[in-house]
C-alpha positions as CSV (number, residue, x, y, z in Angstrom):
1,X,18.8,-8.0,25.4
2,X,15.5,-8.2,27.0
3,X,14.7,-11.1,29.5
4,X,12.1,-12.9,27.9
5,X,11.2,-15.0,30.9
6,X,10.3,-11.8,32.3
7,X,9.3,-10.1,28.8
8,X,5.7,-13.0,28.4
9,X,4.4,-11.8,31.3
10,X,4.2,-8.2,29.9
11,X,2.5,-8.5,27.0
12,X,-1.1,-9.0,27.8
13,X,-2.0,-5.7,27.6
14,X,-1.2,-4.9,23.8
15,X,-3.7,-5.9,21.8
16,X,-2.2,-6.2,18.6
17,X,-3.7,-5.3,15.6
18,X,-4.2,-8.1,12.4
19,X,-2.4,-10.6,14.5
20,X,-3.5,-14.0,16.2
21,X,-2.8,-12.7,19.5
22,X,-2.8,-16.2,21.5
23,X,-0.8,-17.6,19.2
24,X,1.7,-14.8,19.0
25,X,2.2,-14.5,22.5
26,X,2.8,-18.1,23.2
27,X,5.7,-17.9,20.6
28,X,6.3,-14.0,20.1
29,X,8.7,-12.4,17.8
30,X,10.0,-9.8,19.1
31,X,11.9,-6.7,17.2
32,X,14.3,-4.6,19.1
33,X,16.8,-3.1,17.0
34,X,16.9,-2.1,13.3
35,X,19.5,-0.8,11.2
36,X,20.2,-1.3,7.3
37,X,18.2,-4.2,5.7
38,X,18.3,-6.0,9.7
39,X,15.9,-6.0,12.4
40,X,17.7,-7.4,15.5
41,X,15.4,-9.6,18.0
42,X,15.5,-9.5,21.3
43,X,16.9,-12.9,21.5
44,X,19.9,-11.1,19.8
45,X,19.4,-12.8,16.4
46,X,19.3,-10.5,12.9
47,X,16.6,-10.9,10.7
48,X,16.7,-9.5,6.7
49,X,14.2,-7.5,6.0
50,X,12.1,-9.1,3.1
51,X,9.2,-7.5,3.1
52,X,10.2,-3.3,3.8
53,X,8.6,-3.3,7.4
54,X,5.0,-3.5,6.1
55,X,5.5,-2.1,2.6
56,X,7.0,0.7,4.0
57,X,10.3,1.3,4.9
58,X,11.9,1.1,1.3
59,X,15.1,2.9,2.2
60,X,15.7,0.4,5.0
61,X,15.7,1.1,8.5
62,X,17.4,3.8,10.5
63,X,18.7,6.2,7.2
64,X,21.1,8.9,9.0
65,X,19.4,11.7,7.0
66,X,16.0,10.2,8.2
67,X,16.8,10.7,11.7
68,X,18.9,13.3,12.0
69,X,16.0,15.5,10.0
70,X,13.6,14.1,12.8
71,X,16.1,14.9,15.7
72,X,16.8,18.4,14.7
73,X,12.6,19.3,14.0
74,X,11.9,18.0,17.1
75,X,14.5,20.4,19.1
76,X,13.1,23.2,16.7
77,X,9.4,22.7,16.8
78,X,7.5,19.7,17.7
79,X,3.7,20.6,16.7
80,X,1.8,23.2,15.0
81,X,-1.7,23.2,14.6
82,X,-3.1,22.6,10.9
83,X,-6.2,24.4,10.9
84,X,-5.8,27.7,10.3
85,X,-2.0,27.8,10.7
86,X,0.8,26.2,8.6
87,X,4.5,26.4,8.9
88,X,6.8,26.3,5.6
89,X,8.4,22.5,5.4
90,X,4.6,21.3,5.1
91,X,4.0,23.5,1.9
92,X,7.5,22.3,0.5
93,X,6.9,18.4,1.1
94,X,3.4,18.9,-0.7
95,X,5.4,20.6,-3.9
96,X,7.7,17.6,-3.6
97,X,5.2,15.2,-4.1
98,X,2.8,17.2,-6.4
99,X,6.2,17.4,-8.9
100,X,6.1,13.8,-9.1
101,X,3.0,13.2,-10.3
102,X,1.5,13.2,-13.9
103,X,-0.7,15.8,-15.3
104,X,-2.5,18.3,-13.2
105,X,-2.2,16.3,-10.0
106,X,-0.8,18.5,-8.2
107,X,-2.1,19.1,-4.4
108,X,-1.5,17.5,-1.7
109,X,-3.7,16.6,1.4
110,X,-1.7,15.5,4.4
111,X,-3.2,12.4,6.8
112,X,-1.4,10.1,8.9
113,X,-2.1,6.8,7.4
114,X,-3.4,5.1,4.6
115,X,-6.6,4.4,6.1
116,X,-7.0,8.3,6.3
117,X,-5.9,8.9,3.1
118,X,-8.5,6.9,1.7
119,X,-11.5,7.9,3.4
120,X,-10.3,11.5,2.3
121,X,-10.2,10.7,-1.0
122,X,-13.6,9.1,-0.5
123,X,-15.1,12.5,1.0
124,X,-13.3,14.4,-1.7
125,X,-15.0,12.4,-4.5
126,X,-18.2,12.8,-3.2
127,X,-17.9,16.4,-2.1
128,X,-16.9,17.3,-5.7
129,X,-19.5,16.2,-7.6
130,X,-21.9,17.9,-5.1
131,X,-20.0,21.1,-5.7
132,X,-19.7,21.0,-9.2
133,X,-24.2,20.3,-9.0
134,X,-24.1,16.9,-9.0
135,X,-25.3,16.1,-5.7
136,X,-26.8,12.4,-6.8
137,X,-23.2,10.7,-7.4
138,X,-22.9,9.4,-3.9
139,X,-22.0,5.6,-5.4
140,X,-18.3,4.4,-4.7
141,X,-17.5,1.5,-6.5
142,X,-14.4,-0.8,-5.3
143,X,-12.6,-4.3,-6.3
144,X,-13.4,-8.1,-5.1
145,X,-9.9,-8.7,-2.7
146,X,-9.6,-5.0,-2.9
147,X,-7.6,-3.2,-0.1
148,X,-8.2,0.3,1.2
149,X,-7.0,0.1,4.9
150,X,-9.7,0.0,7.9
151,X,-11.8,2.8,7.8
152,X,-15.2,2.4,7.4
153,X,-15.3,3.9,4.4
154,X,-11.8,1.9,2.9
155,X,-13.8,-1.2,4.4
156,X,-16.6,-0.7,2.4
157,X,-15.3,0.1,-0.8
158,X,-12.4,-2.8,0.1
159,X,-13.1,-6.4,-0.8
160,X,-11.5,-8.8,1.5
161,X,-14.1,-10.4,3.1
162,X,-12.5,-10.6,7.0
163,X,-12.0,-7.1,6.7
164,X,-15.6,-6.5,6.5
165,X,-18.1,-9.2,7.6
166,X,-17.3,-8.1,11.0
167,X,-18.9,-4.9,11.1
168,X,-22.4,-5.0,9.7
169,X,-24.0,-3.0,6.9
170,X,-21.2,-0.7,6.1
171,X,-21.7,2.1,4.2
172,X,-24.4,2.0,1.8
173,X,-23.9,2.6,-2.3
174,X,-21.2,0.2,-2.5
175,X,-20.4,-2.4,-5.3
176,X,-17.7,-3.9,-6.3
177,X,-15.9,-5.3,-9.6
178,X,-14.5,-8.8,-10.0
179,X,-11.4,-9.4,-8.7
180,X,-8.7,-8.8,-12.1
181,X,-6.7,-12.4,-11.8
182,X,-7.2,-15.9,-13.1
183,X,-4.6,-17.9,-11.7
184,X,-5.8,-20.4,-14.6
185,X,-4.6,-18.5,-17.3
186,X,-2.1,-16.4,-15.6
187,X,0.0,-18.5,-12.9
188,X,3.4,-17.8,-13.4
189,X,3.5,-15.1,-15.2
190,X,6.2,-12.3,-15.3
191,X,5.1,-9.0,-14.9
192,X,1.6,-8.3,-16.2
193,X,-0.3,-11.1,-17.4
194,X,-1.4,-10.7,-21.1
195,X,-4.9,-11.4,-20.7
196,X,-7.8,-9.0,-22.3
197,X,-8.7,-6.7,-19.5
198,X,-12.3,-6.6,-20.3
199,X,-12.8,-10.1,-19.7
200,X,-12.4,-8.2,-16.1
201,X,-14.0,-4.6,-16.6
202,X,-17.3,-5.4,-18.2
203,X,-18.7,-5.7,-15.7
204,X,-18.1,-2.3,-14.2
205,X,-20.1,-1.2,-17.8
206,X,-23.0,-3.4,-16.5
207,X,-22.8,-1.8,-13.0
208,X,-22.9,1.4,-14.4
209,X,-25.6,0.8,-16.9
210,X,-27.3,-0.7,-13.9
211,X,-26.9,2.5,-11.1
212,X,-26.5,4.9,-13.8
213,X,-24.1,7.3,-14.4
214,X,-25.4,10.0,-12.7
215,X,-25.6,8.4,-9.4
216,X,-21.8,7.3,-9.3
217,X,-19.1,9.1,-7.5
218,X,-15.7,7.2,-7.7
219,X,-14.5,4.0,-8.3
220,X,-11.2,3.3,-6.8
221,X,-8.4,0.3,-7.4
222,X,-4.8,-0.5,-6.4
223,X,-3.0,-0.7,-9.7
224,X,-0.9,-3.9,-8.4
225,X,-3.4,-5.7,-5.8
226,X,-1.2,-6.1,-2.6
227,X,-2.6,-7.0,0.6
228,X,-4.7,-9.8,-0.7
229,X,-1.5,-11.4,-1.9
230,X,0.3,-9.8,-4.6
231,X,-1.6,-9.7,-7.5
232,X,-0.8,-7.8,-11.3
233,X,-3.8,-7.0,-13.6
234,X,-3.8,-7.7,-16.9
235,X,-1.5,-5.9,-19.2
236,X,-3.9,-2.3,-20.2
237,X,-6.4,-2.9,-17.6
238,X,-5.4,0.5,-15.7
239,X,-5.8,2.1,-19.2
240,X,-9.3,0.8,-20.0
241,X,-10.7,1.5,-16.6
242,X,-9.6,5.4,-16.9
243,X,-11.7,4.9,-20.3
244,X,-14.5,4.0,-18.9
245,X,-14.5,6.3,-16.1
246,X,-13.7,9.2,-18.0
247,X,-16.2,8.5,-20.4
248,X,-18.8,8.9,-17.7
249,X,-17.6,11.2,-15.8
250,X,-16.5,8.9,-12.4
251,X,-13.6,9.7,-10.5
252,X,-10.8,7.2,-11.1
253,X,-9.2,7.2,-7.4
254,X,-5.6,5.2,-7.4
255,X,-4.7,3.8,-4.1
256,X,-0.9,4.0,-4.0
257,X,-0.5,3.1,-0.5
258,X,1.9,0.5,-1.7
259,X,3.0,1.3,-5.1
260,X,3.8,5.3,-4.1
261,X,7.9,5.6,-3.7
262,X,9.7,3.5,-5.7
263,X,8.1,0.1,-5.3
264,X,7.5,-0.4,-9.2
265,X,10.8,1.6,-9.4
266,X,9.1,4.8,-10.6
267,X,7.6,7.4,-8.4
268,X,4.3,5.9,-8.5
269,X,2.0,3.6,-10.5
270,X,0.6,6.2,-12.4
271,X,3.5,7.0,-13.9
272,X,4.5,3.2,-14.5
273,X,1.4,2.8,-15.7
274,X,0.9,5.9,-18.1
275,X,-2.5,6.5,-16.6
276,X,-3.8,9.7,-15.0
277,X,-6.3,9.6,-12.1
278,X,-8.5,12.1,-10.7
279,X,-7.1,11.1,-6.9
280,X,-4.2,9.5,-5.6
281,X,-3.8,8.1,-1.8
282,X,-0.5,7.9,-0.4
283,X,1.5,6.8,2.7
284,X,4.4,3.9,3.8
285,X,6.9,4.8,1.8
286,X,6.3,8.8,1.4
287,X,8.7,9.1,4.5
288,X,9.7,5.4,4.6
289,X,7.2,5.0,7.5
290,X,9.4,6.7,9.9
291,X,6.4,8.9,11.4
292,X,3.0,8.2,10.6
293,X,2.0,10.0,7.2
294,X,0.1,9.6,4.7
295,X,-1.3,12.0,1.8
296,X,-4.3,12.3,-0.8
297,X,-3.0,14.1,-4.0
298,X,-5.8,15.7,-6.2
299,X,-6.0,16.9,-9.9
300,X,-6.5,20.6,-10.1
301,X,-10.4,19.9,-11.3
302,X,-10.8,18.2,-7.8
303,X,-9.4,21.1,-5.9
304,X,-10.4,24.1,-8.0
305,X,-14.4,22.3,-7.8
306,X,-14.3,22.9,-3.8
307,X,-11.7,26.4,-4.0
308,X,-14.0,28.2,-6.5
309,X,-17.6,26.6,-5.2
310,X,-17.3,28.2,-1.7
311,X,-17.6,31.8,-1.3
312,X,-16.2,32.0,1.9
313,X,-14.6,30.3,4.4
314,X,-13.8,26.6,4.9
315,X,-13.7,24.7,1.4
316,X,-13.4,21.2,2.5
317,X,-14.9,20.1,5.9
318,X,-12.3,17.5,7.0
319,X,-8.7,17.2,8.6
320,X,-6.8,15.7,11.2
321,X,-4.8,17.0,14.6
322,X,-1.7,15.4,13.4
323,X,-2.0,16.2,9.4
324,X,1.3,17.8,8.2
325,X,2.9,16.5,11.7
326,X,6.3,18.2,11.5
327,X,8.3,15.4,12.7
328,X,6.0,13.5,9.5
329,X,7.1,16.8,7.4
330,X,10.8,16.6,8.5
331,X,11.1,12.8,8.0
332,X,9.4,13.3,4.4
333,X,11.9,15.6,2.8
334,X,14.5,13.5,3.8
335,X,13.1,10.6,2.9
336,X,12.3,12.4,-0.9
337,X,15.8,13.6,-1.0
338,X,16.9,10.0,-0.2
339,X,15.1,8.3,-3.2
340,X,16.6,11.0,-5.5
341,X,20.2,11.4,-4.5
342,X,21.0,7.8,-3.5
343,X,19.1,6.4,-6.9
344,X,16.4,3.8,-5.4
345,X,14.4,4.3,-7.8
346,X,17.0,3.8,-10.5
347,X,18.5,0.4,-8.3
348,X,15.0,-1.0,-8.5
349,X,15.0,-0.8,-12.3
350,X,18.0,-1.8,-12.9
351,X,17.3,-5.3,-9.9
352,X,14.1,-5.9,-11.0
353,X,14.9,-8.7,-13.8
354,X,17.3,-10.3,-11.8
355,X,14.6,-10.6,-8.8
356,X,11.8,-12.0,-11.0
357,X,14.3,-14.7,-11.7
358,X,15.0,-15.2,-8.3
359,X,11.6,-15.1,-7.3
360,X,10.2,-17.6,-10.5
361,X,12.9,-20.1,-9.1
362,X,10.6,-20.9,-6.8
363,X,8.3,-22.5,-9.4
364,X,8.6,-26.5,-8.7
365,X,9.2,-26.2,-5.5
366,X,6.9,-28.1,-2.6
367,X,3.3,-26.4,-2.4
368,X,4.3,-23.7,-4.8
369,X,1.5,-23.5,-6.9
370,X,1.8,-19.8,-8.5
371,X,4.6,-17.1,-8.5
372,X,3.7,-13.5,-9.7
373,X,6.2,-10.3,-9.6
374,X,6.5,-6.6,-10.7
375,X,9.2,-4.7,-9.9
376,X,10.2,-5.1,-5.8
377,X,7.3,-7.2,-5.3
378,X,5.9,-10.7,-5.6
379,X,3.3,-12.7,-4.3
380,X,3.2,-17.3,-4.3
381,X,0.0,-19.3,-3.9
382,X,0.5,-21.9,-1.1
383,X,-1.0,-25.1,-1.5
384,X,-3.6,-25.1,0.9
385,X,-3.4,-27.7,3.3
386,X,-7.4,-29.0,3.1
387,X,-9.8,-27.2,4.5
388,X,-7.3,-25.0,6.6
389,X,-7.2,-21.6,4.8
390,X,-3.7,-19.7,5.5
391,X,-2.6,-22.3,7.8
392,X,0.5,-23.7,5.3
393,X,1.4,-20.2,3.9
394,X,1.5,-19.4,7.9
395,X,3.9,-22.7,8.4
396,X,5.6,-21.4,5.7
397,X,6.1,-17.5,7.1
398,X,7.6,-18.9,10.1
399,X,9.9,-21.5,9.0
400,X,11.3,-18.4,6.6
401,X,11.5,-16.0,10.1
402,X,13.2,-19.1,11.6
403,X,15.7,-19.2,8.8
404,X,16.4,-15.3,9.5
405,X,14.0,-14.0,6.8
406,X,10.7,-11.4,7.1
407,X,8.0,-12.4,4.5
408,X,4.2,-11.3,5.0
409,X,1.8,-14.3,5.2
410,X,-2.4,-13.6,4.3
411,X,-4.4,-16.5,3.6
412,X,-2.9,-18.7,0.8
413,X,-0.2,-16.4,0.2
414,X,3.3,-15.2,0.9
415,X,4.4,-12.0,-0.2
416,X,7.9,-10.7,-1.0
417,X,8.8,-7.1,-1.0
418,X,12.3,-6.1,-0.6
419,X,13.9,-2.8,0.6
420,X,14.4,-0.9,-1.9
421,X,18.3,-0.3,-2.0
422,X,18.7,-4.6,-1.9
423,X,21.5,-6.3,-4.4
424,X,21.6,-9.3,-5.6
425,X,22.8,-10.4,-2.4
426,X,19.7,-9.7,-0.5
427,X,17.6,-11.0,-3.0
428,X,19.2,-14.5,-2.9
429,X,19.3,-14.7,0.5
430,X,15.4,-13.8,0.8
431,X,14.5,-16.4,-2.0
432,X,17.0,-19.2,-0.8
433,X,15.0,-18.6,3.0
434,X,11.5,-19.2,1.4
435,X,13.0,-22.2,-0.6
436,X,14.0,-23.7,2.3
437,X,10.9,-23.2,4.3
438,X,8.7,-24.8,1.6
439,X,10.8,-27.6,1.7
440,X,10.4,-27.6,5.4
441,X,6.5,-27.3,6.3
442,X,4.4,-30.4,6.0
């Protein structure tokens, strides 16, 4: 194991990203091996995954298949360019993916993150409607505690006021809808709460009203709310916005970054949902985070609007070095075969009542002032401790990592998301190690 008297002397020079950086170096936490549902520290201790990495690695860590598919691409071919060249596992990961999406959603855009994926989608929305004559819908409307990574353009269209207050004016044309949750009404509810959705979406009538249809490009969600702390809409609310959307012709643009691969225990939320979008952003769990990847998947309208608008040459003005990486390629198709043959998505189904009881014990315990939960994920409301936002849920984060759990911590709230294959077993052990930490912090 690693010397860590020699180990906090080395670690000035990372700067890490969304991480108190004094504070973690004082006291790091330190991952060196991984294997199964486990992370093993360099202090030598194991640590249960409870939260899939970062979303992301829902198979668990260290799948043979996964890396032995990574292993053999990298002795066959490590890199080929994107632009103007492909090589054949890319176009057979995109028909994968496009198969496991509703409707006419059916290519696939290859990036490396979910930051990418959403400023493609972004430039795709735009671009169409300029294609297609429309040149004045440049508007992009997004969500109050909305999360769409750190690009500029996911930043502006995000709603989580850290993420953006930083870095001045943004991009212009932005609004945003109220965020869909009253923890008044809905605390402790299972699944979605049952509230009327346009309590929440009126407002997106008044905005558009407002800017007018005509100057409105997109307006993009995540069907469960995740980074701001877990959060389900209201019961039809994914239904109603695709309404009203439709009805005006607006892109509806899904951001699955979390939801894509199993999470909900379908493919995606779309599916889960019974809702069709115009654009869908992808990454994490399309190759259970094992390369960087991400993907934008487009309805035929989307991609036929830039194919049969140009009449020669490039279509779409936009890519990256590493998109279609084929290390990214090679760890995707085994991570798609993974999900299918070894039934994750079927395990999540068939767990998913068993953790929402495990996860809705927590209600009466110390500081626990909401619990919420849809299929491998929940989210709790912390008690804040007075005028110190996030610094109880944070007590409460580390007291679980000291009791050989992984939770995610933002603000006021903890989030749970297991791996994806977990049993009963898991589950206890990740609910019985927040328990125990509430009871703990002060």
């Amino acid at each position: 194991m690693t010397d860590m008297s020699k180990m906090n002397n080395r670690l000035d020079a990372f700067w890490m990203p969304f991480t108190p950086n004094a504070a973690f170096k004082a006291n790091p936490r330190l991952m060196q091996f991984a294997s199964g549902f486990y992370y093993t520290t360099t202090e030598g201790r194991q640590i249960l995954d409870g939260f899939s990495g970062l979303w992301c690695s829902g198979i668990g860590h260290g799948h043979p298949k996964i890396t032995e598919a990574i292993q053999k691409q990298a002795a066959e071919m490590d890199y080929s360019s994107p632009f103007n060249f492909g090589h054949p596992k890319a176009f057979e990961l995109a028909e994968v993916i496009a198969n496991q999406f509703p409707g006419d959603l059916d290519h696939v855009f290859f990036t490396n993150s979910g930051s990418e994926s959403v400023d493609t989608a972004l430039k795709m929305a735009i671009g169409y409607h300029r294609m297609r004559g429309e040149g004045s819908r440049t508007r992009l409307i997004g969500r109050v505690n909305g999360y769409h990574g750190v690009g500029f353009g996911g930043i502006s269209v995000g709603g989580m006021v850290n993420n953006r207050k930083f870095f001045g004016s943004l991009l212009p044309g932005t609004d945003h809808m109220p965020f869909p949750y009253d923890p008044t009404v809905s605390a402790f509810t299972r699944g979605e709460p049952t509230e009327d959705p346009m309590k929440y979406l009126a407002e997106l009538e008044t905005m558009i009203t407002l800017h007018d249809p005509s100057t409105i490009a997109a307006v993009i969600v995540e069907p469960v709310v995740g980074s701001a702390g877990m959060f389900v809409p209201p019961k039809g609310y994914l239904k109603r916005l695709r309404d009203i959307t439709k009805k005006h012709g607006i892109l509806l643009i899904c951001d699955e970054v979390i939801t894509g691969f199993g999470r909900l225990g379908t493919p995606n939320a779309a599916t889960y949902f019974g809702v069709e979008p115009d654009i869908i952003t992808l990454a994490k769990g399309i190759n259970n985070a094992a390369v960087p990847m991400g993907a934008v998947v487009a309805g035929k309208h989307v991609y036929d609007a830039f194919i049969n608008g140009t009449q020669a040459g490039v279509e779409f003005f936009h890519g990256y070095t590493y998109s279609a990486h084929p290390l990214a390629v090679a760890s995707g198709l085994a991570a798609q075969a993974v999900y299918k043959e070894e039934g994750v998505y079927e395990n999540v189904q068939a767990k998913a009542a068993y953790f929402e009881e495990a996860v809705h014990s927590l209600k009466g315990e110390p500081f626990v002032e909401d619990v919420r939960n849809i299929g491998f994920a929940a989210g709790l409301t912390i008690t804040q401790d007075g005028d110190k936002i996030g610094a109880r849920a944070a007590a409460v984060f580390q007291a679980t990592y000291d009791n050989g759990v992984m939770v995610r911590a933002n603000g006021n709230t903890i989030a749970i998301a297991p791996i994806l294959t977990s049993t009963e077993v898991e589950i206890d052990r990740i609910v019985d190690a927040v328990k125990k930490a509430v009871n703990t912090v002060s």
